[in-house]
C-alpha positions as CSV (number, residue, x, y, z in Angstrom):
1,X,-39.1,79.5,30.7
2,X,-38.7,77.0,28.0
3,X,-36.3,74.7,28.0
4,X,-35.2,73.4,24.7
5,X,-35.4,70.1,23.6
6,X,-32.8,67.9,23.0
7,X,-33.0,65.9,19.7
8,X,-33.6,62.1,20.0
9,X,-30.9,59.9,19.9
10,X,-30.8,56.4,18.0
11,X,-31.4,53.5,19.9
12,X,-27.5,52.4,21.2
13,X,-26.9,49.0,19.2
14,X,-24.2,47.0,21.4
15,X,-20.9,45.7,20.4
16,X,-22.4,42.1,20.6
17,X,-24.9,42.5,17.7
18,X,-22.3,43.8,15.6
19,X,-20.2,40.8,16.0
20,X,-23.1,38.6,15.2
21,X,-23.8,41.0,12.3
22,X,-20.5,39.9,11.0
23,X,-21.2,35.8,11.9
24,X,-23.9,36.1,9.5
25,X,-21.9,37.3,6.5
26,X,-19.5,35.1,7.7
27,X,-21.8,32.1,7.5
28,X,-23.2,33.4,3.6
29,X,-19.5,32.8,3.0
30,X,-19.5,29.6,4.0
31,X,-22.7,28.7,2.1
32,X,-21.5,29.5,-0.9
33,X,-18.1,28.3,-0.5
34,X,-19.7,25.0,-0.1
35,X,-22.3,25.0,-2.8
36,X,-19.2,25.5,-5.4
37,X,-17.1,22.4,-4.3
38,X,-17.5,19.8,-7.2
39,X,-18.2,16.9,-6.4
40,X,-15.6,14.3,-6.6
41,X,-15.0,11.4,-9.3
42,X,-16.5,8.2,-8.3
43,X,-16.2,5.6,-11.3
44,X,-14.3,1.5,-10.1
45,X,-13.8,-1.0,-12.1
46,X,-11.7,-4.3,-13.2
47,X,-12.9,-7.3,-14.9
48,X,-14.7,-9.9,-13.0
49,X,-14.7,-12.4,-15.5
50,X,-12.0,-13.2,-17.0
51,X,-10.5,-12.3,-13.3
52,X,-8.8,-9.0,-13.2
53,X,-5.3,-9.5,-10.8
54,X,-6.3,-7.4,-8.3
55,X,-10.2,-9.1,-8.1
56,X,-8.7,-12.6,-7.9
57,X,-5.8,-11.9,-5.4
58,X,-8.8,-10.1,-3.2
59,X,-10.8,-13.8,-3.3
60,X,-7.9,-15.6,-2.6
61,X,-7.3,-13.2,0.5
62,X,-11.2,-13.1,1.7
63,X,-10.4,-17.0,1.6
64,X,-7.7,-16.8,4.2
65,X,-8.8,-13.7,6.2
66,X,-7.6,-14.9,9.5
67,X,-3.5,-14.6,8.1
68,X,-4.4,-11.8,5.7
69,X,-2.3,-13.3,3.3
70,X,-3.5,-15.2,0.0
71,X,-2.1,-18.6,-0.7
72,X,-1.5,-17.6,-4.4
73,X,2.2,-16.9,-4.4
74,X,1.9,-14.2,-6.2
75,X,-0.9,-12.0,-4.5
76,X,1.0,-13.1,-1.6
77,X,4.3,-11.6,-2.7
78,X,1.9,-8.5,-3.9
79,X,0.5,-8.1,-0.4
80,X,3.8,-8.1,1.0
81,X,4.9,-5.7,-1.1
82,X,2.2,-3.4,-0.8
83,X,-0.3,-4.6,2.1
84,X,-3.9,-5.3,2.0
85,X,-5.0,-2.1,1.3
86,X,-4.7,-1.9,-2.4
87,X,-6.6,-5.4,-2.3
88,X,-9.6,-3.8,-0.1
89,X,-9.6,-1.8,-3.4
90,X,-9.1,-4.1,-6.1
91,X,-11.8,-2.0,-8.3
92,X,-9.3,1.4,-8.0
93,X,-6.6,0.4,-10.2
94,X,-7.3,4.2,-11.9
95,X,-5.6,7.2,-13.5
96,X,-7.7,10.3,-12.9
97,X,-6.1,12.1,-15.7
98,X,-5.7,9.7,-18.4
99,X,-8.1,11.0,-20.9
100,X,-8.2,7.8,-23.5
101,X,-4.5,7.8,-23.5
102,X,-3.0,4.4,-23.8
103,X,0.4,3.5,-25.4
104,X,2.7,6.5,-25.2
105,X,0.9,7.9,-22.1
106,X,1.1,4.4,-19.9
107,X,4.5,3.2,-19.7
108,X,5.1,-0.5,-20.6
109,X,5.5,-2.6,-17.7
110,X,3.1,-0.4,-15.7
111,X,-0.1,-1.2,-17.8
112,X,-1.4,-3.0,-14.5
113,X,-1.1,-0.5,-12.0
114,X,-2.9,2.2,-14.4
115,X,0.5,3.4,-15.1
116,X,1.3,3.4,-11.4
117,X,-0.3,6.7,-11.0
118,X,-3.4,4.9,-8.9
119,X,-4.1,6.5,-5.0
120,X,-3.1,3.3,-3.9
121,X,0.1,1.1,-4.5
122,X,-0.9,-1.3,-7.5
123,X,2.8,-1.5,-8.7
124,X,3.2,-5.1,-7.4
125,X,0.7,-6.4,-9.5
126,X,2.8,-5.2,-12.6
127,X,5.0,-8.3,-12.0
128,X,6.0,-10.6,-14.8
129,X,5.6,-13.7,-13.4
130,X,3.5,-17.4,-14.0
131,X,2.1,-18.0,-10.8
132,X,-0.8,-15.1,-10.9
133,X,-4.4,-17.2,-10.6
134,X,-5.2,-18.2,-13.6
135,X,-8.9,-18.2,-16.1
136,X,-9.2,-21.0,-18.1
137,X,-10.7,-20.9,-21.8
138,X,-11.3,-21.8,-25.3
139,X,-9.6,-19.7,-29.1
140,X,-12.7,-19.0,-31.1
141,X,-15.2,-19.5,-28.0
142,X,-18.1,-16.5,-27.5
143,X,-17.0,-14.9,-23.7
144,X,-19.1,-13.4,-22.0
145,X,-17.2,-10.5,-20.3
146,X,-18.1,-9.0,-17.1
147,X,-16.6,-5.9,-15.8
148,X,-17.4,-4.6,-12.2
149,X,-19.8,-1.6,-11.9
150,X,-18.7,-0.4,-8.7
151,X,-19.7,3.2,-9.7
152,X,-21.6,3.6,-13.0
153,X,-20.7,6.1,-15.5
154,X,-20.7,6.0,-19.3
155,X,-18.2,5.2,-21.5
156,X,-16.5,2.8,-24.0
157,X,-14.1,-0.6,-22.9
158,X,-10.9,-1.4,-25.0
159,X,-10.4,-5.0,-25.2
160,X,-6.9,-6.0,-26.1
161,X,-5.6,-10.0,-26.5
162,X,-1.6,-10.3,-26.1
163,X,-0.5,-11.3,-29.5
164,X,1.3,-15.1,-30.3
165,X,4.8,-15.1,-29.0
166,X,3.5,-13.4,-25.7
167,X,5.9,-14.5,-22.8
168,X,4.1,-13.9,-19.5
169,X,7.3,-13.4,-17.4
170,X,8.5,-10.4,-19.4
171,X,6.9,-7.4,-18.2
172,X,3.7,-6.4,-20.2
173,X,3.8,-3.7,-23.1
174,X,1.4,-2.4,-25.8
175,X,3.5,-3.9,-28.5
176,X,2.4,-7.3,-27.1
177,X,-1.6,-6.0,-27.0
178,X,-3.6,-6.8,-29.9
179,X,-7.0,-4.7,-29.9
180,X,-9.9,-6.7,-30.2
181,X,-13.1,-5.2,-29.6
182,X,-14.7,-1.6,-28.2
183,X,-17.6,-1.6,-26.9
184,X,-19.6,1.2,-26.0
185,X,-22.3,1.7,-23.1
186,X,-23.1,-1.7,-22.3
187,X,-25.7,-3.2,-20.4
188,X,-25.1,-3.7,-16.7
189,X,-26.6,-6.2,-14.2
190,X,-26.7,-5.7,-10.4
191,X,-26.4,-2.6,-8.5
192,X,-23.4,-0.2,-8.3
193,X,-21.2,-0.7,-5.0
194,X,-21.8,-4.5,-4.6
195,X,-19.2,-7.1,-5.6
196,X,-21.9,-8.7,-7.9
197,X,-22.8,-5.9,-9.9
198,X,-21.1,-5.7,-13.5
199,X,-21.7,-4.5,-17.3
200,X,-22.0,-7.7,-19.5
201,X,-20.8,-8.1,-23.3
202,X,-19.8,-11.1,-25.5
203,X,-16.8,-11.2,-27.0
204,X,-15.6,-13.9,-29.7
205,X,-11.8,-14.7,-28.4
206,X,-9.6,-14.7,-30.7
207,X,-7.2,-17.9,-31.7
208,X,-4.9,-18.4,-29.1
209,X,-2.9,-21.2,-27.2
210,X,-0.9,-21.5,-24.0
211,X,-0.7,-18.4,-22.0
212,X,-1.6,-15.1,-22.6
213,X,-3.6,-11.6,-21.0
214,X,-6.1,-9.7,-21.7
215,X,-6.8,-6.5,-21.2
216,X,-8.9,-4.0,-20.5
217,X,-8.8,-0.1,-20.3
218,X,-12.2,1.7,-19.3
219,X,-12.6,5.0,-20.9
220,X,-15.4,7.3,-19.1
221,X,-16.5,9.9,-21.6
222,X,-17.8,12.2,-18.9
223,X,-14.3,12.5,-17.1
224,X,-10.7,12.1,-17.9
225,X,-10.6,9.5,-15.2
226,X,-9.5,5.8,-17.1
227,X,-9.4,2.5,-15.7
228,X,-7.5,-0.6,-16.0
229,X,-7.6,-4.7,-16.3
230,X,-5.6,-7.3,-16.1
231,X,-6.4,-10.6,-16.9
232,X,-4.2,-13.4,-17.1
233,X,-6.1,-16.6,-19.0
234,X,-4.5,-19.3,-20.7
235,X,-6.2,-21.4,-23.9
236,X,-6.3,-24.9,-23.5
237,X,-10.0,-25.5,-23.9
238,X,-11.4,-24.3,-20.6
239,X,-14.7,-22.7,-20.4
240,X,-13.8,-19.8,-17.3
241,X,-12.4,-22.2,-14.8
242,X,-10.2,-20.7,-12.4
243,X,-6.6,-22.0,-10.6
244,X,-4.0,-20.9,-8.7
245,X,-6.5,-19.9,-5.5
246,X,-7.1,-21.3,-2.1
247,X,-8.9,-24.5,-2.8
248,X,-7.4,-25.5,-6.0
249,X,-9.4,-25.0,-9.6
250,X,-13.0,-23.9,-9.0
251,X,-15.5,-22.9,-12.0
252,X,-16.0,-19.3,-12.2
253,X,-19.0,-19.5,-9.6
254,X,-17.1,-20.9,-7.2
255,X,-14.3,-18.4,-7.3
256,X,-16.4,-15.5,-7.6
257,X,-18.5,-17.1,-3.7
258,X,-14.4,-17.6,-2.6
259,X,-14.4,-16.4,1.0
260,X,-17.6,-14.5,0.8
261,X,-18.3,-15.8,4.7
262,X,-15.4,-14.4,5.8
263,X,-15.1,-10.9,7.9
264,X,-14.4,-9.0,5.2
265,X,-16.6,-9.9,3.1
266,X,-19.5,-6.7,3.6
267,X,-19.6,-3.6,1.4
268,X,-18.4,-1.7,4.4
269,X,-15.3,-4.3,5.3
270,X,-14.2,-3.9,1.7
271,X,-12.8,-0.1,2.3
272,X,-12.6,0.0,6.6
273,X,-12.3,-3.0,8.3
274,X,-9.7,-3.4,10.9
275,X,-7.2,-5.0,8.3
276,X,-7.9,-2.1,5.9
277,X,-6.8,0.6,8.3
278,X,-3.7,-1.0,9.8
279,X,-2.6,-1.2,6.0
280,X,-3.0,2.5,5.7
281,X,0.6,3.3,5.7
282,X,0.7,1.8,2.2
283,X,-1.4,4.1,0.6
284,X,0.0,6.2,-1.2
285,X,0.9,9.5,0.5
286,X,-1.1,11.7,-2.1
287,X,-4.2,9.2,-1.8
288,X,-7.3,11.1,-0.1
289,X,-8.7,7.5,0.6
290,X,-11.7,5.5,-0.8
291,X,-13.7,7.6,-2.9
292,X,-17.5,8.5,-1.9
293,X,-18.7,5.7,-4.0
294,X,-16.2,3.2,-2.4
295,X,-17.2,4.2,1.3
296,X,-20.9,3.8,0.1
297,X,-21.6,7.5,-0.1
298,X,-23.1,10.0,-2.0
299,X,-20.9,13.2,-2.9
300,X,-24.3,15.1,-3.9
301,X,-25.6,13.6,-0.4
302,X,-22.6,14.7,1.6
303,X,-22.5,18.2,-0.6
304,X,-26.3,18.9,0.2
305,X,-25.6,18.4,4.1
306,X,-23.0,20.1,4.9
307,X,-24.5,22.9,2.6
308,X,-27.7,22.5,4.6
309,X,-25.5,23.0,8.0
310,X,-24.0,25.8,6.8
311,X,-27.8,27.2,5.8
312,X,-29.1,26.7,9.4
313,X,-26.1,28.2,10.9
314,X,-27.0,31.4,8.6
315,X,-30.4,31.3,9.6
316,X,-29.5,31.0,13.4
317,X,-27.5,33.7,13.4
318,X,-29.8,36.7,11.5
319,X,-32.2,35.4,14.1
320,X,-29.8,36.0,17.0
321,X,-28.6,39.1,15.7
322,X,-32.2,40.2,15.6
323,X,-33.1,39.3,18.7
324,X,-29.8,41.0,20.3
325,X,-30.8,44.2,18.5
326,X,-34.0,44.2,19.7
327,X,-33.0,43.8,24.0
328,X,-30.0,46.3,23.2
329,X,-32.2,49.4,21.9
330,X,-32.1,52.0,24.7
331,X,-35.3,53.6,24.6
332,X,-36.2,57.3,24.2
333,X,-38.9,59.7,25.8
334,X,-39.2,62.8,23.9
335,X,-38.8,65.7,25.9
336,X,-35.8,64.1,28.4
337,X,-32.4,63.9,27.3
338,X,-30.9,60.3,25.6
339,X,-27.7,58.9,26.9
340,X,-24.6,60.6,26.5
C-alpha cells in the first residue's frame, strides 16, 4: 500500500533571526541618519593686533592664572561679570546668523558682544569705560593688521575707525564708526587653531588723536555666521605698544608671549582646563559649547566615525542574522513528515 507523501515544509526560521532581521534595517537607518547631519560652523576670530578686548583681557588673565582674575580693572570687572569662560574663548565673539548685517541689525552698545547674540556671555565687554588695555599708535602710520585664524574660511573684513569727537565712556554705536577699508581674502600666516596663527593686511590709519576704537566685523561669504572686534587704541605716536596689562606697557611681542608659561596656556587648556569647566554655568544656556574647531576637532573627522560605527554595526548584524538563519533551518527528508 502506498502511503502518500507529505509535501516538504520550509526550513522553520526562529523568532531570533527575525529580530536581527529588523537590527539590520534598523542600523541602515542609522547610517543614513548620520551621513545627512551637516557638519557644524567652525570659523573664530578677533584681532590680534591692534588687541581685540577679549584677546587682551585673555593675556592679562594667562598672566595671573593662579587667581583667575586679570589685573586690568576692566577684564577684571568683565570676568566677574561673566567668568573665565568667555575669555577661554576670546576668538567666539560671533553671531551665526548675521549675514553682512551691521548697523540696523546689531544694536548700538552691543557691537562688542556680536550683538550679544554669541554662545557665550560677551555682554561685559560692551562696557563704556577708559580702563580697557590699551594699543598704542601713530594718525597716518601704515598698520599692519593681524586678525586670528582660529578656523579659516573665506571672506571679506570691515574696518571701521570711531570718528573725531568719539568719547570712549559712552557706549559704542555705528554712528561713531567711520569705515575705512575692506579687504577681501587675505593672506594668512600660521596654522588655524593656534594662538599665533592670523590673516595679515596693511592698513594706512587714518588721522586721529587721543582715544578712539577700531573695529572690525568679519564677514564669511560661505555662511551667515559674522564676527566681531574690538579694539581700543589711542594716537599719540605709538608704534603698537600695549598698557593697561599685568607688567605695565610691553611692545606688542611682549604682550602677545604675556603668560604663555602659564597652565593654560595649551591649545587644549584654552577650551577645557579645570578653570574653563567650573565657569561653565556662565555659558549661555543655548550655547552647545566650543565648536569642533575650538576643541581641536574635525566635524568631517567626527561625521566619518561615527558614520563608520554605524557601517560596522550594519555589517555585524546581516552577518549575525545569517549565521542565525543558517543553525535555525530544521532540515527535511523527503519521504518523512516535517514538523508540525
Amino acid at each position: 500500500m502506498n502511503v502518500p507523501r507529505r509535501p516538504a515544509v520550509r526550513p522553520a526560521v526562529r523568532p531570533t533571526a527575525r529580530r536581527a532581521a529588523g537590527l539590520v534595517g534598523a542600523a541602515g537607518l542609522a547610517v543614513a541618519a548620520v551621513l545627512a547631519v551637516p557638519s557644524p560652523a567652525a570659523a573664530h576670530g578677533v584681532a590680534l593686533m591692534p588687541g581685540s578686548r577679549t584677546y587682551l583681557c585673555y593675556k592679562d588673565l594667562l598672566a595671573n592664572s593662579s587667581t583667575q582674575l586679570p589685573t586690568n580693572p576692566a577684564c577684571k570687572a568683565a570676568v566677574q561679570a561673566a567668568g573665565t569662560t568667555p575669555l577661554y574663548n576670546w576668538f567666539a565673539v560671533l553671531d551665526s546668523n548675521a549675514g553682512g548685517r551691521g548697523e540696523g541689525y546689531v544694536a548700538d552698545g552691543t557691537l562688542c558682544s556680536a550683538g550679544d547674540r554669541s554662545p557665550y556671555d560677551f555682554s561685559p565687554y560692551d562696557a563704556a569705560r577708559t580702563d580697557w588695555p590699551l594699543t598704542h599708535l601713530t594718525a597716518g602710520a601704515t598698520l599692519q593688521v593681524k586678525y586670528s585664524n582660529w578656523a579659516q574660511h573665506p571672506g571679506r573684513f570691515e574696518v571701521y575707525v570711531t570718528k573725531d569727537g568719539f568719547d570712549p565712556e559712552r557706549p559704542l554705536g555705528w554712528s561713531d564708526l567711520e569705515k575705512v577699508q575692506t579687504v577681501q581674502d587675505p593672506p594668512h600666516d600660521g596654522g588655524p587653531g593656534t594662538e599665533a596663527g592670523h590673516y595679515y593686511w596693511d592698513l594706512t590709519l587714518p588721522e586721529r588723536t587721543g582715544r578712539h576704537m577700531v573695529f572690525v566685523q568679519w564677514v564669511r561669504s560661505d555662511s551667515q555666521e559674522n564676527f566681531f572686534s574690538c579694539s581700543d587704541v589711542v594716537f599719540d605716536g605709538g608704534n603698537g605698544e600695549v598698557t593697561g596689562l599685568t607688567g605695565g606697557e610691553q611692545s606688542a611681542t611682549e604682550a602677545s608671549a604675556l603668560g604663555t608659561g602659564a597652565a593654560h596656556g595649551s591649545h587644549a587648556s584654552m577650551t577645557s582646563g579645570p578653570h574653563h569647566a567650573a565657569s561653565a554655568p556662565n555659558e549661555r544656556p543655548d550655547a552647545a559649547g566650543p565648536s569642533p574647531a575650538a576643541s581641536g576637532a574635525s566635524p568631517a573627522g567626527a561625521l566619518t566615525g561615527v558614520g563608520a560605527s554605524a557601517a560596522v554595526l550594519a555589517a555585524s548584524t546581516v552577518f549575525y542574522v545569517r549565521h542565525r538563519r543558517r543553525t535555525a533551518e530544521v532540515p527535511v527528508t523527503p519521504g518523512r513528515p516535517g514538523p508540525r
